[in-house]
C-alpha positions as CSV (number, residue, x, y, z in Angstrom):
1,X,-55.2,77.7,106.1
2,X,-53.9,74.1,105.2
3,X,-54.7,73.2,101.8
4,X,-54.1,69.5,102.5
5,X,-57.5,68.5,103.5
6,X,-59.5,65.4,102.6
7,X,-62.4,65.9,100.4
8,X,-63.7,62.2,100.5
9,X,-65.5,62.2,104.0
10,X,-68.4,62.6,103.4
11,X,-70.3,66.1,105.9
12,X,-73.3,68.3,106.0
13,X,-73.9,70.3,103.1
14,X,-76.0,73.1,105.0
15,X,-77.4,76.5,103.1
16,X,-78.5,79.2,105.7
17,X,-81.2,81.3,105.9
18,X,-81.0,84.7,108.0
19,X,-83.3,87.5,109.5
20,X,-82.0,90.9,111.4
21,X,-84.8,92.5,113.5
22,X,-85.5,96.3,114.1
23,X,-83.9,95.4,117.6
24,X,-81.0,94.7,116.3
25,X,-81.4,91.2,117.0
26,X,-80.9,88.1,114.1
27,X,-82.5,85.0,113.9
28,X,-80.6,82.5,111.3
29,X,-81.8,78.9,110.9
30,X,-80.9,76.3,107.7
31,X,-83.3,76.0,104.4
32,X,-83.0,72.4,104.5
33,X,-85.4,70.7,107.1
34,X,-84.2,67.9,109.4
35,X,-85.1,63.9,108.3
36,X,-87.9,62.1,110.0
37,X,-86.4,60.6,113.0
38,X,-88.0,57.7,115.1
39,X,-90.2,58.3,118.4
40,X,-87.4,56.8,121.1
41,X,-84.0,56.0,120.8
42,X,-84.6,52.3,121.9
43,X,-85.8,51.5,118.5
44,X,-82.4,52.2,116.5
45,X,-81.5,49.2,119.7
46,X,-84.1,46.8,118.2
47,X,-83.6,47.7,114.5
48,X,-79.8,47.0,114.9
49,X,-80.7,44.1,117.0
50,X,-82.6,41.9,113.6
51,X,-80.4,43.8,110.8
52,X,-77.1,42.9,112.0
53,X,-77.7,41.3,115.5
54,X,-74.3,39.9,115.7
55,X,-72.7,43.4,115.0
56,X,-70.8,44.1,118.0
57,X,-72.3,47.1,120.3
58,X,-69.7,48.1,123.4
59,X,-66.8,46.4,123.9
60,X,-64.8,46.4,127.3
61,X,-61.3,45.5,129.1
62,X,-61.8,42.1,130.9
63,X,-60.0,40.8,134.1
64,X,-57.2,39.0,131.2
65,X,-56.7,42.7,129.5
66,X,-59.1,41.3,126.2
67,X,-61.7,43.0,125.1
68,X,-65.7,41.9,126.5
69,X,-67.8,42.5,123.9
70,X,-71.9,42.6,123.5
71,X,-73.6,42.3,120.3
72,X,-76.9,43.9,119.3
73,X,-78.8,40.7,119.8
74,X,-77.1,39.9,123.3
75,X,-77.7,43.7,124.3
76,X,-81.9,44.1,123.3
77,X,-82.0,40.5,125.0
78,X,-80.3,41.7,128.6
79,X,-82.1,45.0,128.3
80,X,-85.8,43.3,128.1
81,X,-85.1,40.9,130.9
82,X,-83.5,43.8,132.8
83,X,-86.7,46.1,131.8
84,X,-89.0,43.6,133.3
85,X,-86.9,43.7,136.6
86,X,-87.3,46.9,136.8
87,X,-91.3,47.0,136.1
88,X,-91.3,44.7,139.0
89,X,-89.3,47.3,141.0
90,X,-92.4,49.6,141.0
91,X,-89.8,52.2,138.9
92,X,-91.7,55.0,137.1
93,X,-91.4,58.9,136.1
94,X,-91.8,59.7,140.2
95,X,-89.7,56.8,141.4
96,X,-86.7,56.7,138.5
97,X,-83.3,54.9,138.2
98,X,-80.3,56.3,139.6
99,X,-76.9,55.5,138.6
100,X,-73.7,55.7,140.4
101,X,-70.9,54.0,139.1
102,X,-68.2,54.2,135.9
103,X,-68.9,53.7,132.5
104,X,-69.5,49.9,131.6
105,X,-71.6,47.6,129.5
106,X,-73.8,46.8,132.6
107,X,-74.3,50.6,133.0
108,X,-75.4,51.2,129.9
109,X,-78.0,47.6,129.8
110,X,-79.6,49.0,132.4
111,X,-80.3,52.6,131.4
112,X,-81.3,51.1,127.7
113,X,-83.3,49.0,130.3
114,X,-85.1,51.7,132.2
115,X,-85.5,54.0,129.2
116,X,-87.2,50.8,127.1
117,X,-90.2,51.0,129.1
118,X,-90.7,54.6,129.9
119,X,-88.2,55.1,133.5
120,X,-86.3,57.9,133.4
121,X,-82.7,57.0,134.8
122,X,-79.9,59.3,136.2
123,X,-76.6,59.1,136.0
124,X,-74.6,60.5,138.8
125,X,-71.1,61.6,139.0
126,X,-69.3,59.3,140.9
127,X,-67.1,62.0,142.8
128,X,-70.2,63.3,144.9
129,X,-70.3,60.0,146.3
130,X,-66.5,59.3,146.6
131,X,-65.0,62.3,146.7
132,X,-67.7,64.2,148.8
133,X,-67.6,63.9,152.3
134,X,-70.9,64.9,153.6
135,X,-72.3,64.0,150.2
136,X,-74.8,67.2,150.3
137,X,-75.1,67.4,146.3
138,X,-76.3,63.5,146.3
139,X,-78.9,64.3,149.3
140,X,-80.4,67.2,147.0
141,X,-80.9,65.3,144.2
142,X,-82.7,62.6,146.0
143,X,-84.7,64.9,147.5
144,X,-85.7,66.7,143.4
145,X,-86.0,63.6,141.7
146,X,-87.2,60.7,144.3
147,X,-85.7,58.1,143.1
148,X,-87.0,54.3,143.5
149,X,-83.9,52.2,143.2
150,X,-80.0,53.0,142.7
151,X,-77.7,51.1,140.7
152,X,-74.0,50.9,142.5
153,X,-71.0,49.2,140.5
154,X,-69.7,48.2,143.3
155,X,-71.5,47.7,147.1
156,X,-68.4,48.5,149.0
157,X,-67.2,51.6,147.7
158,X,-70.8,53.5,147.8
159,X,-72.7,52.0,150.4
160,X,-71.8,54.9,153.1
161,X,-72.7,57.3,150.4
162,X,-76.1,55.9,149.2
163,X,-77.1,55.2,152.9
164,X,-76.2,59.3,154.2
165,X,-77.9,60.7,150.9
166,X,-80.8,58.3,149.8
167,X,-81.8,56.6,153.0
168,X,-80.4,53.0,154.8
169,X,-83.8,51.7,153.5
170,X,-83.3,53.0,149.8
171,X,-83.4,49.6,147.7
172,X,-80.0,49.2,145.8
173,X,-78.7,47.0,143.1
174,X,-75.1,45.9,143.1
175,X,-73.2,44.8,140.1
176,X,-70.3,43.7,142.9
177,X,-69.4,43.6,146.4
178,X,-73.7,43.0,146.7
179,X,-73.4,41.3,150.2
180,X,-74.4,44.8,152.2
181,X,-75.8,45.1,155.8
182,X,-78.3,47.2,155.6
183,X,-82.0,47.7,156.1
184,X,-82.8,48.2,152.5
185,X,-82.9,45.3,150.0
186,X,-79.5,44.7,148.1
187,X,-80.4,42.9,144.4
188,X,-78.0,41.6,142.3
189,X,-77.5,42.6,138.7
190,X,-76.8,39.2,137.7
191,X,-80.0,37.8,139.1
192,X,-81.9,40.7,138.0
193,X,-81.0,39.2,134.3
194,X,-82.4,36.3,135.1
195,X,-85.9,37.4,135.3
196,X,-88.0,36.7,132.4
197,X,-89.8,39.4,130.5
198,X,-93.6,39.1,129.6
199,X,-95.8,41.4,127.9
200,X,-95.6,44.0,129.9
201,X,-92.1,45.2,128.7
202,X,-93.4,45.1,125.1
203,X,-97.0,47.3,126.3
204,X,-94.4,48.9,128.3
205,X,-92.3,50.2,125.3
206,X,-95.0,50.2,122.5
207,X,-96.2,53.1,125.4
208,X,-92.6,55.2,125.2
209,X,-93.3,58.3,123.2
210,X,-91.3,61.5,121.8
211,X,-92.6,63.4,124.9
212,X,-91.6,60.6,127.5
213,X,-89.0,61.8,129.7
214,X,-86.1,59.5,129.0
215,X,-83.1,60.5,131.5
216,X,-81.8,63.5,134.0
217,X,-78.7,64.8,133.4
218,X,-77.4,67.1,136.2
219,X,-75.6,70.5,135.5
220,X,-72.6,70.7,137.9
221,X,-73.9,72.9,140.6
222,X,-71.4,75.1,141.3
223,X,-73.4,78.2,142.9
224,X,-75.3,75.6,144.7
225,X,-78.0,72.3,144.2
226,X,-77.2,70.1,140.9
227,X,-80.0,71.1,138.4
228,X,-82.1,68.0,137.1
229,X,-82.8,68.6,133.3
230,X,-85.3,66.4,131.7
231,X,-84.2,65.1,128.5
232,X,-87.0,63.5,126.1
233,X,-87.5,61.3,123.5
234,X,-87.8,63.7,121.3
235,X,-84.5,65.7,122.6
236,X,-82.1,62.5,121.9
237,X,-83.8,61.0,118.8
238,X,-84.3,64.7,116.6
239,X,-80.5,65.5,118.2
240,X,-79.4,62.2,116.8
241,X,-80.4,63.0,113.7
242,X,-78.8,66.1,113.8
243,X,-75.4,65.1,114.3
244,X,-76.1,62.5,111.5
245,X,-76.5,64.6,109.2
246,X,-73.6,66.7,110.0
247,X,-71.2,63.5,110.5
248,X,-73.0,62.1,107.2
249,X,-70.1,59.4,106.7
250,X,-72.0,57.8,109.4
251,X,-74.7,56.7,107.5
252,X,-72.3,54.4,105.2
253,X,-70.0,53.7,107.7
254,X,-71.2,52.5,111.1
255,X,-68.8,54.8,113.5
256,X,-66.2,53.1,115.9
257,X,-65.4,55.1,118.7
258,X,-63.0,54.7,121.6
259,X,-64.2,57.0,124.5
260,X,-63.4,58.3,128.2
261,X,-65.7,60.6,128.9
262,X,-68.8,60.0,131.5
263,X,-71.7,59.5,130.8
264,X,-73.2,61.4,133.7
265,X,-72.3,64.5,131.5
266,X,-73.9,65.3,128.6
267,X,-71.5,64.9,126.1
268,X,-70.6,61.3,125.9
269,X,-73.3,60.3,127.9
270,X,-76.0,61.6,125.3
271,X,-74.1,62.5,122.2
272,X,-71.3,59.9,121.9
273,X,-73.3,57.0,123.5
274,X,-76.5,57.4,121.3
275,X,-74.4,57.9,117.9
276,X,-73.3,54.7,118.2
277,X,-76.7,52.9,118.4
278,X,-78.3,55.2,116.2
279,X,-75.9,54.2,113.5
280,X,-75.2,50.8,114.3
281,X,-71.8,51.2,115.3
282,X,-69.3,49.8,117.9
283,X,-68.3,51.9,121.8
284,X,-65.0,50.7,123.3
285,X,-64.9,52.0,126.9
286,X,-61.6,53.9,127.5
287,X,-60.7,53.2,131.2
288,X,-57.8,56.3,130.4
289,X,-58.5,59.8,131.4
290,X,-56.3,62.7,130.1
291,X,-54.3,62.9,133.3
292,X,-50.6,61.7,133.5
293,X,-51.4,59.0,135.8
294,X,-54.0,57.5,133.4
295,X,-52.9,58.5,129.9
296,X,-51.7,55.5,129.6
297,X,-54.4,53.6,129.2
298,X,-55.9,55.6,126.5
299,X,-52.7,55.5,124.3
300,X,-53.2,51.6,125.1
301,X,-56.3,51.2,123.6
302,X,-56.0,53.4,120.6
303,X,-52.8,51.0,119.9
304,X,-55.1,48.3,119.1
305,X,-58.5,50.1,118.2
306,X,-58.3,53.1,115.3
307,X,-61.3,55.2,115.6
308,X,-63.5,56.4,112.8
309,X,-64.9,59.2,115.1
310,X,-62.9,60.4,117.9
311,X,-63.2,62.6,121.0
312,X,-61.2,64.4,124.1
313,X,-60.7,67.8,125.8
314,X,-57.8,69.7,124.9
315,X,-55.1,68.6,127.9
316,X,-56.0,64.8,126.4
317,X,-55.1,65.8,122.8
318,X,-52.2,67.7,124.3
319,X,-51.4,64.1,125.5
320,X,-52.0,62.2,122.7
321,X,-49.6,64.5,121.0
322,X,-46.9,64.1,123.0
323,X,-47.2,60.2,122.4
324,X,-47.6,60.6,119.2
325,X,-44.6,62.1,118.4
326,X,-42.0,59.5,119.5
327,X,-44.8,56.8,119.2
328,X,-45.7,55.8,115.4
329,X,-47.5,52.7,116.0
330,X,-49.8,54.7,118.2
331,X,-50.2,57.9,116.1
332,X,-50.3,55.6,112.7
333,X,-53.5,53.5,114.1
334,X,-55.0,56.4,115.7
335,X,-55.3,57.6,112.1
336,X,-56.1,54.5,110.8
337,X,-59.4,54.6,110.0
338,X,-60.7,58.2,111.6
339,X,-62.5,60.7,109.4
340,X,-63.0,63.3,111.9
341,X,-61.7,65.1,115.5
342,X,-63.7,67.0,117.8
343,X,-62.2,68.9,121.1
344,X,-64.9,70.6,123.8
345,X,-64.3,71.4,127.9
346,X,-62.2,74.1,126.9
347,X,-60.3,75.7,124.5
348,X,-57.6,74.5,122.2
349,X,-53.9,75.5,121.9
350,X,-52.9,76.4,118.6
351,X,-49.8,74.5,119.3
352,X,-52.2,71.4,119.8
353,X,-53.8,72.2,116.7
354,X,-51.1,72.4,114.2
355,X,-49.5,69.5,116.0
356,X,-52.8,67.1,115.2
357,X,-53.1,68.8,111.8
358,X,-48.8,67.7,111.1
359,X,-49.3,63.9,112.6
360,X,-52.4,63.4,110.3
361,X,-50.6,64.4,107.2
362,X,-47.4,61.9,108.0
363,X,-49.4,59.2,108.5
364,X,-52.4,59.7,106.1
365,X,-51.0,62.5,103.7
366,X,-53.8,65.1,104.2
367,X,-55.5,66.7,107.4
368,X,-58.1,64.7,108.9
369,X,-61.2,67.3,109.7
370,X,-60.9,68.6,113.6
371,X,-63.8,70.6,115.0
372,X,-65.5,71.7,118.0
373,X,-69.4,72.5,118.4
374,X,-71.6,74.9,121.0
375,X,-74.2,73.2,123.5
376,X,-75.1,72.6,126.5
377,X,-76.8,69.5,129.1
378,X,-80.2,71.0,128.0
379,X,-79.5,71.3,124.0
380,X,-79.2,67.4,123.9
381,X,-76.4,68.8,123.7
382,X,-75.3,69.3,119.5
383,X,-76.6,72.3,118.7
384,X,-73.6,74.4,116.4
385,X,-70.7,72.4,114.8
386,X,-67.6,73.4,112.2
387,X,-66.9,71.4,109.8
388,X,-64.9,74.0,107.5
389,X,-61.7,74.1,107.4
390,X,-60.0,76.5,109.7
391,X,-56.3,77.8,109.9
392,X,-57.5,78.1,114.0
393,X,-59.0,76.7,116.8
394,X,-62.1,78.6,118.6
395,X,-65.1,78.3,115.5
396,X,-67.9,77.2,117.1
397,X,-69.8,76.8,113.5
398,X,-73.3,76.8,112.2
399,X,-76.7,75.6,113.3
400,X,-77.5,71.8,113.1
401,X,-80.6,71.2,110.8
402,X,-84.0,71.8,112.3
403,X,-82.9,74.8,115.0
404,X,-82.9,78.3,114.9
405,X,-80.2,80.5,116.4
406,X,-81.1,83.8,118.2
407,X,-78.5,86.5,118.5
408,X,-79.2,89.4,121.2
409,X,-77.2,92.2,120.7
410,X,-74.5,92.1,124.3
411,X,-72.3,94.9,124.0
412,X,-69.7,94.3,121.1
413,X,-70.6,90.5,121.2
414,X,-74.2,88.9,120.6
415,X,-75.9,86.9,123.4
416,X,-77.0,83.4,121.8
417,X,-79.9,82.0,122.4
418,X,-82.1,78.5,120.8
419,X,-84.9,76.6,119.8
420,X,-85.7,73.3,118.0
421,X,-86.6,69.7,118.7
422,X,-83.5,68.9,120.5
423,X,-84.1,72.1,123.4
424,X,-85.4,70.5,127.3
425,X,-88.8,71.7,128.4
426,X,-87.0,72.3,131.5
427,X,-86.0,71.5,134.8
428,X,-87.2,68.7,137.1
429,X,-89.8,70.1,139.5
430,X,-88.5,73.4,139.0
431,X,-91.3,76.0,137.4
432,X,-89.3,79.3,138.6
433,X,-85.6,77.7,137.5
434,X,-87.2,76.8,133.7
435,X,-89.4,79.8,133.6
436,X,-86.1,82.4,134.0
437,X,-84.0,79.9,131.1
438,X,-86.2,80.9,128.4
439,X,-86.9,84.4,127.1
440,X,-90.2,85.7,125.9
441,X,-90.4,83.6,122.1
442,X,-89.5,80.5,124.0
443,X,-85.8,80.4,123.0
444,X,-83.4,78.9,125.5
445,X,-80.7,81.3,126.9
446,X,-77.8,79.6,126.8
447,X,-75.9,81.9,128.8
448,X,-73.2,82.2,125.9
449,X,-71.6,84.8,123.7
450,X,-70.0,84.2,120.3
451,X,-68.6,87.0,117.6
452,X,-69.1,86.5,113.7
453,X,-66.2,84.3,112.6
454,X,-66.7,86.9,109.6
455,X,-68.9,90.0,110.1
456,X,-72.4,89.9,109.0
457,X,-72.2,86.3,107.3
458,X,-73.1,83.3,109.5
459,X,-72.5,80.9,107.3
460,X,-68.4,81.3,108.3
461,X,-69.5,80.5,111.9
462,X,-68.8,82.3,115.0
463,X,-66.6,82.6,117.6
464,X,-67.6,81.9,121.3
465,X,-66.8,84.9,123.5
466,X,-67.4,83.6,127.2
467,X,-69.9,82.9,129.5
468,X,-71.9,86.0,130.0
469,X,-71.7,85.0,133.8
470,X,-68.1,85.2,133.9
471,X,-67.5,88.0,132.0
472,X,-67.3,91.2,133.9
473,X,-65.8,94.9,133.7
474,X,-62.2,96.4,135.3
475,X,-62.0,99.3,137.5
476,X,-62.0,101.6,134.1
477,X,-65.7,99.9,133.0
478,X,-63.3,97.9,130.3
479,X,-65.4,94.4,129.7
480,X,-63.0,91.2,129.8
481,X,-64.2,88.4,127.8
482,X,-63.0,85.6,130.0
483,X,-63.5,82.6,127.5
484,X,-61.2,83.7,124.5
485,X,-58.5,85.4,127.2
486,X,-58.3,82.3,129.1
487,X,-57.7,80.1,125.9
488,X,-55.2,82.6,124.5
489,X,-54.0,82.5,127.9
490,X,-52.8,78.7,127.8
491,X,-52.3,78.7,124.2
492,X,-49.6,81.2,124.8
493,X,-47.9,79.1,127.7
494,X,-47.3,76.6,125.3
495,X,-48.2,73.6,127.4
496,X,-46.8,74.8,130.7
497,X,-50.9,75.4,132.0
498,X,-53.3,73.6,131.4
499,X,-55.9,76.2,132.1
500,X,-56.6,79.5,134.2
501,X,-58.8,81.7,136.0
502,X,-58.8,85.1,135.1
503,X,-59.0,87.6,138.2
504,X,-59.6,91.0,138.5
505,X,-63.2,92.3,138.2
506,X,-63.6,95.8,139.7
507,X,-59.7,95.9,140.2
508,X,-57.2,98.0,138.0
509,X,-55.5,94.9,136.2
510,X,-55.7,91.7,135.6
511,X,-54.2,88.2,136.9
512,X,-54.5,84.7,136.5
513,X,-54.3,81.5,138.7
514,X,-53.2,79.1,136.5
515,X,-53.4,75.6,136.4
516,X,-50.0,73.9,135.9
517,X,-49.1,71.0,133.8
518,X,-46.7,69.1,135.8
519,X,-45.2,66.6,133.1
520,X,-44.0,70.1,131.3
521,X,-43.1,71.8,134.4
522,X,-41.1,68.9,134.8
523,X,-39.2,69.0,132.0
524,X,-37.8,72.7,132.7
525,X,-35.5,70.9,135.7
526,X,-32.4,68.8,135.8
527,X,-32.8,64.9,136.3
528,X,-31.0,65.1,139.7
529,X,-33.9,66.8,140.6
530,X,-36.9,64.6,139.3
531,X,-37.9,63.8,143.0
532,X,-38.8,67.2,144.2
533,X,-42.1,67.2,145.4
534,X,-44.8,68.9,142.6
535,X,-45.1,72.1,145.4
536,X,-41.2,72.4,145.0
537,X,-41.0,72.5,141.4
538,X,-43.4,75.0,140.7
539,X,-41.0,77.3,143.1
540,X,-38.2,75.8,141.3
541,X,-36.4,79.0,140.4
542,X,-36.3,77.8,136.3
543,X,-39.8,77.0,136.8
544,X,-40.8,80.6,137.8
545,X,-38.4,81.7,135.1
546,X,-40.1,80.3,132.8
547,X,-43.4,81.3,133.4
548,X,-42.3,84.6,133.9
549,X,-41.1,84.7,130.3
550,X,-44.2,83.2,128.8
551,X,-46.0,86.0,130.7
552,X,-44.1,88.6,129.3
553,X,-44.4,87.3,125.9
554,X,-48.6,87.5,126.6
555,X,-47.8,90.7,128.1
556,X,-46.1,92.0,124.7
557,X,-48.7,90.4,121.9
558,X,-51.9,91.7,123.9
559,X,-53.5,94.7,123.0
560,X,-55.1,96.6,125.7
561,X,-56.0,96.0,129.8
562,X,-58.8,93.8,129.0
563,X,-56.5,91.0,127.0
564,X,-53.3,92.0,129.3
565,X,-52.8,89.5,132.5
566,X,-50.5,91.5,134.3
567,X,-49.7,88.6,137.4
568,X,-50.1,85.3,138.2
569,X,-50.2,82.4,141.0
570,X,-49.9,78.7,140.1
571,X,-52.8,76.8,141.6
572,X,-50.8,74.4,143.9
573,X,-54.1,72.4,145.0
574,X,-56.0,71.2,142.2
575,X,-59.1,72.3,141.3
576,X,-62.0,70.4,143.2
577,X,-65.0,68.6,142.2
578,X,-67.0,68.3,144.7
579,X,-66.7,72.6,145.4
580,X,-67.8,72.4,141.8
581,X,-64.9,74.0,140.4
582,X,-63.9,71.3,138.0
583,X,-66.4,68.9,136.1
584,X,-65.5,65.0,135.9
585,X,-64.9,65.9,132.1
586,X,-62.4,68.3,133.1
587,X,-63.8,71.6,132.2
588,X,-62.7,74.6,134.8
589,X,-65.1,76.8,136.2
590,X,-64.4,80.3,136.5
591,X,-66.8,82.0,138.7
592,X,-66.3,78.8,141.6
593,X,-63.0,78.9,142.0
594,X,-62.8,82.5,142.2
595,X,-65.5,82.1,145.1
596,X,-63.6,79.0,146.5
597,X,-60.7,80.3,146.7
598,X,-61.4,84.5,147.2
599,X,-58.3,84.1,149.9
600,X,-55.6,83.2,147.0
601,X,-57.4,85.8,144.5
602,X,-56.2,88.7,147.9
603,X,-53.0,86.8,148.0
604,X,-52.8,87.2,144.3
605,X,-53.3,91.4,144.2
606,X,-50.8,91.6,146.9
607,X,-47.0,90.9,147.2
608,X,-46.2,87.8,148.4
609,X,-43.5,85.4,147.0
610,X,-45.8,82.9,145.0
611,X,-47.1,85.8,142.6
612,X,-45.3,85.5,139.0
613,X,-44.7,88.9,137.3
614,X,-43.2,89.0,133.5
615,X,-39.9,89.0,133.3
616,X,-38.3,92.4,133.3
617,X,-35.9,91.8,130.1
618,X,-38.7,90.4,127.8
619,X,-41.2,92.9,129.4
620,X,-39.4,95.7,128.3
């Protein structure tokens, strides 16, 4: 374990309470009790707004490269006149706001907008509309939620999609690119702020309540329709004050945060994006994602802005790194200011890990805090977090303040299940979906397994050990627990994947089809070759070498048929979003691609040229 840790920033101090059942069950929740938090998130807006109203809110790139920013003042002000808009629009719990477009400040004005005066919004993944070609998963959630009015960023680029899924006479606001021929009426944002608000927003607000349904969040949808969870007041204000008191620096130090990730998905779109006005602190929108082409961007931005709080998946890190390394400007402001690192989407290579944990101590001399949480769209979604130090990734943690954890025995693991403040009353419209997501004490499932990070003491965390969907059993009845295998899996290629699917369910072994990482795959080649066609390097014969020796190596450190992948195919068409198999965050799911691509799983098991067997010598 590093020894070299900070001890100034300032995190939870939780004490835990526990229970084991005759069942064999255990139910483990903190002593303390969570603070009093407010009834809707939309007053943290207005509090900011008269303490500090020139504090600024979200900041983003302008046509010149500078940065756009909104105060508090500037952003209550837009989202009243915007609120009233939308009271004229007829918008209510039946007839919500929809949302298709990339993060922005005008995004986020008018769902502070709808949500002031009690109108649920949705946020939609962009992909199903541009990515999609017979936009299905849009034309399903129209038909669940009803919507009254969708928000476009720009006219041009979703007009085809809204008119196929929502209907040519659907009314839609532009932001850009407004002047649309079609039946339905075309408003533009910038007029929309031009309409004065009157008493009505104020009865309209003083009327928002803990139990008022605030947004929709979708779940991907991957074994069919997008699920519509309803998140409340209640969930985003008590989870708020959940992660506060975790993240208790936050209190003193309004948190600045520089951030990619949607906000149709729950993590930034309800955890990182209400942090920042629940503790009066500033959101620079990061128009980089943690892909080669767009890395860029992001290293950009954290050149000139030094987080206090910072986020990304594990391929983004894995990025950050490799900049970091030949890049001191970049990593030296990156540290800067930040007291604490979280990863989620998947898990983290301990090569990643130590990497972060070495950059932090050259440029601030200790190891800035890195963590990673357990939740889910309908958990708000903060639910467990580790703060302790840890020598390795892959602890989940404790229970946040205010829930209670329920472990069901599942073979050697424990099924986890929960309930507090923060948990969704369900699914939109969907009595039979909600009814089956809850067992018989009113606990959600979460469809999760974990292990004790020590055995018999939760207060050292846990481990999570895969979906329980996507673990299943080899030929011999052996259980494979998919989630670990596939992180030890890429932790062991040492940057060569980026992720895999483990195959092999009812069969006598198992394989993988990994996801490569080019830039790495890349590097194993000569120069000369640098304009070979991604398809030809991965059957570049050092390429396969390679991958044949890390196999080998995972072949030699694992300690029985259940941890052994045995062969493996890289994945030479990316994983898609609209089949579900990969989120817009970047997290892979298992259990699609394996029933997308079922023809490459046979092509996998038999003998063909693409499969990847350990090398022979290192096998041996």
């Amino acid at each position: 374990m590093v020894e070299s840790v900070s001890h100034d920033i300032k995190l939870w101090s939780p004490v835990l309470d526990s229970e084991t059942r005759p069942d064999g069950s255990i139910l483990i929740w903190r002593e303390d009790e969570i603070r009093p938090y407010p009834g809707k998130i939309n007053e943290r807006l207005v509090y900011w707004a008269q303490t500090d109203p020139n504090r600024p809110w979200m900041a983003q790139r302008d046509d010149t490269g500078g940065w756009r920013k909104v105060s508090y003042a500037e952003a209550l002000d837009k989202v009243r006149h915007l609120a009233q808009a939308l009271l004229d629009l007829g918008l209510s719990t039946e007839r919500p706001l929809v949302i298709l477009g990339e993060n922005s400040i005008e995004h986020a004005l008018i769902a502070l907008a709808a949500q002031h005066v009690g109108i649920p919004s949705a946020a939609i993944a962009p992909a199903y509309a541009t990515v999609s070609t017979d936009y299905q998963k849009l034309s399903d959630i129209n038909k669940q939620i009803t919507p009254g009015v969708v928000f476009v960023d720009d006219g041009n680029v979703y007009q085809t999609a809204v008119d196929a899924a929502f209907g040519p006479h659907m009314p839609v606001i532009a932001l850009r690119n407004a002047a649309l021929k079609r039946p339905g009426d075309v408003l533009r944002f910038d007029e929309l702020l031009q309409t004065e608000p009157t008493d009505r927003v104020d009865e309209a607000f003083d009327a928002v309540g803990p139990d008022t349904v605030a947004k929709f969040l979708f779940t991907s949808g991957t074994t069919g329709s997008p699920k519509a969870v309803i998140q409340t007041q209640r969930m985003l204000c008590s989870n708020m004050e959940m992660v506060t008191d975790c993240y208790a620096f936050m209190r003193e130090e309004p948190p600045v945060l520089v951030d990619w990730a949607p906000w149709n998905h729950i993590a930034s779109g309800n955890k990182v994006f209400n942090l920042v006005i629940y503790n009066g602190g500033t959101y620079y929108i990061d128009y980089g994602k943690p892909t080669p082409a767009l890395i860029g961007e992001t290293i950009r931005n954290l050149r000139e802005i030094s987080p206090t709080w910072y986020f990304n998946v594990p391929s983004g890190y894995e990025m950050l790194v490799d900049a970091m390394g030949t890049d001191a400007e970049l990593r030296d402001n990156f540290f800067r200011n930040l007291k604490m690192m979280m990863y989620a989407g998947a898990g983290l290579a301990q090569h990643t890990w130590e990497a972060l944990e070495a950059l932090s101590i050259q440029s601030r001399g200790y190891c800035i805090p890195l963590g990673t949480g357990l939740g889910s769209t309908e958990t708000s979604p903060f639910s467990l977090y580790c703060t302790d130090p840890q020598d390795r990734p892959g602890n989940v943690g404790i229970p946040s303040v205010g829930l209670t954890v329920k472990l069901v025995p599942y073979d050697d693991k424990y099924e986890i299940r929960l309930k507090g403040p923060n948990i969704t009353p369900g699914y939109w419209r969907s009595p039979d979906l909600t009814a089956k997501a809850f067992d018989e004490e009113g606990f959600y499932k979460l469809g999760d397994a974990v292990t004790f990070a020590v055995a018999g003491d939760p207060s050292k965390g846990f481990y999570f050990a895969g979906r329980t969907a996507e673990n299943f059993k080899l030929q011999t009845g052996t259980w494979v627990a998919v989630g670990p295998l596939r992180a030890q899996l890429v932790d062991q290629f040492g940057g060569l994947i980026r992720d895999a699917v483990i195959a092999g369910e009812n069969r006598a072994q198992l394989g993988a089809l990994v996801v490569p990482y080019m830039p790495a795959l890349r590097s194993l080649i000569s120069n000369e070759e640098q304009g070979l066609t991604d398809e030809e390097v991965i059957a570049h014969p050092a390429v396969r070498a390679a991958l044949a020796n890390k196999l080998a190596l995972h072949q030699k450190k694992s300690s029985g048929s259940a941890s052994r992948i045995m062969r493996l195919i890289v994945m030479k068409e990316p994983p898609r979003f609209d089949k579900g198999e990969v989120t817009d965050k970047g997290s892979l799911n298992q259990r699609a691609v394996l029933n997308h691509r079922g023809s490459l799983v046979d092509e996998l098991y038999g003998d063909g040229e693409e499969i990847i067997l350990a090398s022979s010598e290192l096998a041996a």
